[in-house]
C-alpha positions, 0 to 999 in steps of 0.5 A: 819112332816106329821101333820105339812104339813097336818096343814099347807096345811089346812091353805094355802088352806083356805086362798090362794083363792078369790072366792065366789064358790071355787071348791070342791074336795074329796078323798073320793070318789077316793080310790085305792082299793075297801074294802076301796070303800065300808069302804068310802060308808058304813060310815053313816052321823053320823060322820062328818070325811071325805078324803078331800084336804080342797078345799071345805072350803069357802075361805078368800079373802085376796089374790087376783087372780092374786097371782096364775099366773106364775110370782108369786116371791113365785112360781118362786122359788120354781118351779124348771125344771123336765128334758124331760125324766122323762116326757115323759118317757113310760118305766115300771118305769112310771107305778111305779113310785112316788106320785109326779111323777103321779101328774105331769103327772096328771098335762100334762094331765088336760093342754091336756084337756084344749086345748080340750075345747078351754079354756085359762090359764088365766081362773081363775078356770083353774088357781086355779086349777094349784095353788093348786095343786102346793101347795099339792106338795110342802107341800107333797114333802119330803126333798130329793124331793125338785130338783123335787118337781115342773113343771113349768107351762109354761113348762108343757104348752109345753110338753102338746101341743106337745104330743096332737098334736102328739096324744101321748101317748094316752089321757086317762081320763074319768069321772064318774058322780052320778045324784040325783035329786027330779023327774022332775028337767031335770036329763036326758034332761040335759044328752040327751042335753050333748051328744046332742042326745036322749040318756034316755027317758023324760017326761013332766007328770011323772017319766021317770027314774024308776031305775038306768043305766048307761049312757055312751058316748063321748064329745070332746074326753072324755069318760063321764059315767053318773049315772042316777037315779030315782028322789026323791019326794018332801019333806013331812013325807009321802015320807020318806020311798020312797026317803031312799029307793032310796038312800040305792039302789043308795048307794049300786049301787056305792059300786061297782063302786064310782062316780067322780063328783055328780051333784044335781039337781034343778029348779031354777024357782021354788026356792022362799021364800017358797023354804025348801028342808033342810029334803031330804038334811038331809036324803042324808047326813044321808044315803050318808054321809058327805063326798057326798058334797065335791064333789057336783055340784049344777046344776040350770036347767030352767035358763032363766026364768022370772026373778021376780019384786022388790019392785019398779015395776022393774024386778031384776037382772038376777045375782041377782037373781041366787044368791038369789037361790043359796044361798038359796039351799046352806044355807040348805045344810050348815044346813044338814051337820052342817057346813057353810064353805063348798061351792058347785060350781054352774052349770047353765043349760037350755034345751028347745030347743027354747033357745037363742044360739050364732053365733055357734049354741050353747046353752046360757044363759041370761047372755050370757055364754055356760053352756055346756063347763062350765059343762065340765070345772067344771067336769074336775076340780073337778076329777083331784083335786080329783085325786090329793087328793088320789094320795097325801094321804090328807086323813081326812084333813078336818072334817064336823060338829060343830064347838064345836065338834073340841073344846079341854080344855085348858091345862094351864086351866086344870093344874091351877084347878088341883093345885087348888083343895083341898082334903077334907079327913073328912066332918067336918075335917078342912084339917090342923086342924087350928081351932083345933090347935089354939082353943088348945093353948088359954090361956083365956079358962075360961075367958069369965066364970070369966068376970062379968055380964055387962048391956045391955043398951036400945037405949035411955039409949044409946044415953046420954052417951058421945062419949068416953063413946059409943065407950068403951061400944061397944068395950067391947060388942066386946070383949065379942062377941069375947070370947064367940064364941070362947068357943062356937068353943071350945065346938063344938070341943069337941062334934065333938071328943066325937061323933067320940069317940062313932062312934069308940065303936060302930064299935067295937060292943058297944050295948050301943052306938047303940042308936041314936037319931034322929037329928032335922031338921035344917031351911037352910038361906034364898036364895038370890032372883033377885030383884023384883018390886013385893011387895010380896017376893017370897024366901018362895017358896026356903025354905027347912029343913035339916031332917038328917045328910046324903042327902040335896037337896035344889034347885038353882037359878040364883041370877042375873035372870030376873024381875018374873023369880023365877023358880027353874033353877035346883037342887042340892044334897049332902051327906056326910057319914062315909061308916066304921071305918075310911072310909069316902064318899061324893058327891056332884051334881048340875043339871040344864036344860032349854029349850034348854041346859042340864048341870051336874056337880057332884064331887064324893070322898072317902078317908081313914084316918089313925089316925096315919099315911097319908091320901089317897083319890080318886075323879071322877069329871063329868062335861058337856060342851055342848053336851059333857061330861068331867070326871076326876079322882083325887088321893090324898095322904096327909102325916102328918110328923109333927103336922104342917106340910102336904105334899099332893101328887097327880095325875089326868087323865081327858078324853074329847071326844077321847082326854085324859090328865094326871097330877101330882102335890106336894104340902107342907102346913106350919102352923108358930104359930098360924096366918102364913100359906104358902102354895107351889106346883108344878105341871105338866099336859100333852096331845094332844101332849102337856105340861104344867107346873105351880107352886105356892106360897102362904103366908097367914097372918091371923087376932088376933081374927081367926077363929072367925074373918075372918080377913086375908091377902093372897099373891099369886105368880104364874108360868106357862110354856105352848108351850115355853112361861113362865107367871109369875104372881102375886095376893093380896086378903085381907079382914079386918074391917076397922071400926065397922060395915064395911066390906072391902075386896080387891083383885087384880092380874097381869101378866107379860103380862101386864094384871090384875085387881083390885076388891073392895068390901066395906059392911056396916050396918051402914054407909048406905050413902056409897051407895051413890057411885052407883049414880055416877057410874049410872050418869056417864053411863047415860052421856056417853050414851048421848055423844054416841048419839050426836056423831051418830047424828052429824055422821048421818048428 
């Protein structure tokens, strides 16, 4: 139930909230007891995990303000009365009591300080601030705290003007805050404005700050501790050194001591379209951590300066253009941390003390807001949600970083490619032996010997005979075609038995079976090329030799590349041997690297065959999958009970990143004569708190000429149970010759979900006008495009 919560808090928060700068709090820098302060601290930017309550992730705007207000139906009911006592109790059961409880008076306390500042209810941060609160609460609660999961507000409104005008108990609450900065942003002139006294020195020609104090004193009643520190130099190679320096003196300095609130500086008149900062954001969240932005502050000094002219002549909006800077600063800061959810609430701020101020004396801004109780508003904000994250535990709720980071394989996906997957346990060993069982029972071994010699006719000689008369002569050459290669499969069969037979006496120490002769190197296919407008073929760059029975590395390319793309795309690389009697070896590698990407797939096996008995073998699997790597290893056990007839029993771990998944399957294989094979199996894969359970079932009919010809037809019926959903599916592959000279192959599958497709491959040699059906299929695109561009004129007018 608390990673339910934990999930469902994550997703509430993320999408309760219609505001452009939500605020941001972090547990990580509130933790009960200093070891885990110094674990908080110690942890560098390499890992992206940090302790957060999700306040900082950019929210979506489909709930609207108003959803937070007391009289929302949702909060009306799930807000149920806290009797006087249990508020304003101040006996040692307070001192101990529960999470909630101390929420609920963390609450009191954040409503006392609100009447301090003069703020109202209705302000759309106070109220945000209220209803998520409200939210941790309820999804934290557990079932025997639900009477008391909630404080009304207009309740706790009560309790908190009648303890602030009585003055107690007394208000407790301070705030500490880190300020970092490149040098001469206002750091301490914003301190000195804050306490409206000279509280650090300034100056206006060099750094006035040289090393780290604390700066402390009272606003409206509240204790603020401000962090001051040296400032960073600007960006540049030449300063690296300096500005890790001071950030490793800071980051020791709050081990003792973490901050609250963290303020960063900038000028916002010097932000403009050269403005890069992103190599010192990367360098403080490399040395600070992610976990230092979930509490940031991106305080704007300077911010009455003059604003620039668009593109008419006309200055831009004051609004405008703090967006355009703002946005600007937290693109990089989305680029150090590798994540664009987080947002940063932005504090305006102006020191000269010629600046405009109002019918109080105090100081504003061009758009006319005091910038001094904001900043106050936004501190207290974010420490009491803060406090709130620690006091409920939503600890590492939220992890900066790439979204690929956060990606998991697909288990239904993974369990479909375990049943899949065919152990091989001999390189040249069919996995039945069909060919070897149907090439045992020909009965025309020495027919094709005893046929007679027939004339092999020239194209003229061809083109006088009748119509019947060509369509005999072809179907004998057929024939004969047929038979003839079936002796030559019969004769490789024997070949591939002697040459075992002689593996086997040299084993057993047979001198005379020790001379080999080395094999002749074999030309590989051609390689299918992009099509090309160049005149010259380019597919002799890809030709290589076999030179022996043990490596074969050939290189690959992409068949669907651009125009004058020949470049090798990467290599491959296989080899299969026999390590000893009986124990076989192979592997299989194909890398492939651009400018940008690097992937690896290799698929290494080893198995051992009992002449007599079963069949077991062992595989790792390496896969990558961005900057990631997959490995899965695969065992196998192959049990021969009768000639035609393998059960094959398996298991498969795959680990991937800090997740790992195990899975089993059976599987029965049933040869019926010579053309029928059905196929069963079963499986199961389980991890990351889930199972997924799948089988199939295929019936095979092959043609009267197989293996020779390939001629076949297959039907596949499928079942997968995943998260308690059933799909059923169902598939159809055929491949057969229509007519001399065509190949047609047809396949297709759907679902019980209603999704499917159907695939037509047609290849002819010598019916050329069937490509024919292309020109249709280009003329009707070509249209389509024509009616899109008539609709977008008539759109456009």
């Amino acid at each position: 139930m608390k990673g339910i919560r934990d999930w469902v808090f994550t997703q509430i928060l993320s999408k309760s909230l219609d505001s452009s700068r939500p605020l941001s709090g972090s547990g990580g820098f509130f933790p009960e007891a200093p070891s885990s302060r110094e674990e908080q601290y110690d942890h560098q930017g390499s890992s992206h995990t940090t302790s957060s309550v999700a306040l900082s992730v950019r929210p979506d705007t489909s709930c609207s303000s108003g959803c937070i207000h007391d009289n929302d139906p949702y909060t009306s009911q799930q807000q149920i009365l806290v009797e006087d006592s249990n508020l304003l109790d101040d006996s040692p059961y307070r001192k101990k009591m529960d999470p909630l409880a101390k929420v609920e008076d963390l609450q009191i306390k954040f409503l006392r300080l609100l009447q301090r500042l003069g703020q109202f209810h209705d302000n759309l941060l106070v109220a945000k601030v209220l209803y998520r609160m409200h939210l941790a609460t309820l999804i934290r609660a557990g079932e025997s705290d639900l009477k008391r999961v909630n404080l009304r507000n207009e309740r706790a409104k009560g309790i908190a003007r009648e303890q602030e005008a009585s003055g107690l108990p007394e208000l407790d609450f301070s705030i500490k805050i880190l300020v970092l900065g490149k040098t001469g942003v206002g750091k301490s002139a914003t301190i000195n404005s804050i306490f409206d006294q000279p509280k650090t020195e300034t100056n206006a020609f060099h750094p006035a700050t040289d090393c780290i104090r604390e700066v402390v004193g009272t606003v409206n009643g509240i204790k603020i501790t401000f962090i001051d520190t040296p400032g960073f130099l600007p960006s540049s190679t030449s300063n690296v050194r300096r500005n890790r320096k001071v950030m490793l003196s800071v980051k020791r300095y709050i081990r003792r001591s973490p901050p609250d609130v963290v303020l960063y500086f900038e000028r916002l008149d010097l932000i403009n379209m050269g403005y890069s900062d992103f190599p010192l954001l990367k360098l403080m969240t490399k040395v600070f951590g992610s976990a230092i932005w979930f509490n940031t502050i991106l305080v704007m000094t300077h911010s009455s300066p003059t604003l620039p002219e668009d593109p008419n002549g006309y200055p831009v909006s004051y609004e405008s253009y703090v967006n355009h800077c703002t946005d600007l600063v937290q693109q990089y800061i989305h680029q150090a941390v590798s994540d664009s959810r987080l947002e940063n609430p932005v504090l305006l701020v102006e020191n000269d003390p010629q600046c405009k101020r109002n019918i109080m004396g105090q100081n504003i801004l061009p758009n006319g807001q005091v910038w001094k109780s904001q900043f106050l508003l936004l501190c207290i904000c974010t420490k009491v949600l803060g406090d709130a994250n620690s006091l409920l535990e939503f600890q590492d709720s939220i992890e900066l970083g790439p979204l690929s980071n956060s990606r998991l394989p697909s288990l239904p996906h993974l369990l479909s490619s375990f049943l899949r997957h065919r152990s091989v346990s001999h390189p040249a060993e069919p996995e039945i032996k069909v060919d070897e069982i149907l090439l045992s029972d020909v009965e025309e071994e020495e027919e094709y010997d005893k046929l007679p010699s027939i004339r092999i006719l020239t194209k003229s000689q061809f083109k006088k005979l009748t119509k019947s008369q060509k369509r005999a002569y072809l179907d004998e050459l057929e024939y004969r075609e047929t038979l003839y290669l079936k002796k030559q499969l019969k004769e490789e069969n024997l070949r591939q038995k002697e040459s075992k037979l002689s593996k086997e006496k040299s084993f057993a120490g047979d001198d005379d079976a020790n001379d080999k002769v080395s094999p002749e190197a074999v030309p590989l296919p051609d390689m299918a090329v992009p099509p090309s407008f160049d005149s010259d073929c380019p597919v002799h760059r890809y030709r290589c030799l076999v030179t022996n029975d043990q490596w074969l590395a050939r290189p690959v390319l992409d068949p669907h590349g651009w125009d004058h793309d020949v470049g090798f795309d990467g290599i491959n690389l296989e080899t299969a041997l026999e390590v000893k009697k009986n124990v076989f070896a192979s592997i299989t590698g194909q890398m492939s690297k651009d400018k940008h990407d690097f992937s690896i797939q290799s698929e290494c096996a080893a198995a051992y065959v009992d002449p007599v008995g079963p069949t077991y073998s062992v595989g790792l699997d390496l896969q990558s999958t961005g900057k990631d790597l997959m490995y899965t290893v695969q065992s196998n056990a192959k049990l021969r009970s009768l000639k035609h007839n393998v059960t094959d029993c398996g298991v498969s771990f795959t680990s991937f990143g800090n997740k790992y998944y195990v899975g089993a399957k059976l599987e029965d294989a049933i040869l019926v004569g010579k053309r029928m094979k059905f196929v069963l199996n079963a499986g199961r894969m389980e991890g990351s708190g889930q199972v997924a359970y799948g089988g199939s079932f295929e019936a095979t009919f092959r043609g009267r000429d197989y293996p020779v010809r390939n001629d076949s037809v297959s039907l596949t019926m499928t079942a997968l149970s995943f998260n308690k959903e059933t799909v059923l599916g169902g598939g159809f592959q055929s491949e057969f010759r229509p007519m001399r000279g065509m190949r047609l192959s047809v396949s297709g599958n759907i679902n019980s979900q209603k999704m499917g497709q159907v695939c037509v491959k047609m290849a002819s040699s010598e019916h050329v006008e069937i490509a024919l059906v292309a020109v249709f299929s280009i003329f009707r695109a070509l249209w389509r495009r024509k009616e899109n561009r008539d609709i977008e004129a008539l759109e456009g007018g």
